[in-house]
N, C-alpha and C positions, 0 to 999 in steps of 0.2 A: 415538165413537172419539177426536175430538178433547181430549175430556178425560180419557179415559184417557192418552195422548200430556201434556197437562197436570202430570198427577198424577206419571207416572214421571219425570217432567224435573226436577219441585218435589221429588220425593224425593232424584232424582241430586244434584243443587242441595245439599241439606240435607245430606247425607253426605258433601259435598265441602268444605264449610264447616264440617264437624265433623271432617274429616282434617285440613283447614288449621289449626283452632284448637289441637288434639292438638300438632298437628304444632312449631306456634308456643311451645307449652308447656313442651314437650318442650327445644326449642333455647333458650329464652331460662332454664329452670330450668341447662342443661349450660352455659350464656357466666356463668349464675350463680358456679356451682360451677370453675370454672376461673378466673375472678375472685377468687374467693376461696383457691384453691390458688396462684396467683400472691404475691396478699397476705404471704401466710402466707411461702413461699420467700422473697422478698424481704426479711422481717423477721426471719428468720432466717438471712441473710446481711447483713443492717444490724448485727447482735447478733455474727456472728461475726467482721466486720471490726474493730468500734469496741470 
């Protein structure tokens, strides 16, 4: 019993550490992409002052 108890915890564990990674992926690809939609506006308001 104890290591059934073991096994489901080690799986919870694994799946919880594979939402987090997902999850990290996921926000640091979107702080990408909004970095780079900043850039972009920006430069096309440096082009449209000067």
């Amino acid at each position: 019993m104890q290591f059934v108890d073991h096994f489901t915890s080690s799986l919870l564990t694994a799946h919880f550490y594979h939402l987090i990674s997902k999850s990290l992926i996921y926000f640091s690809s979107i702080s990408v992409i909004l970095f780079v939609f900043n850039m972009i506006i920006t430069l096309i308001y440096i082009c449209i002052l000067f």
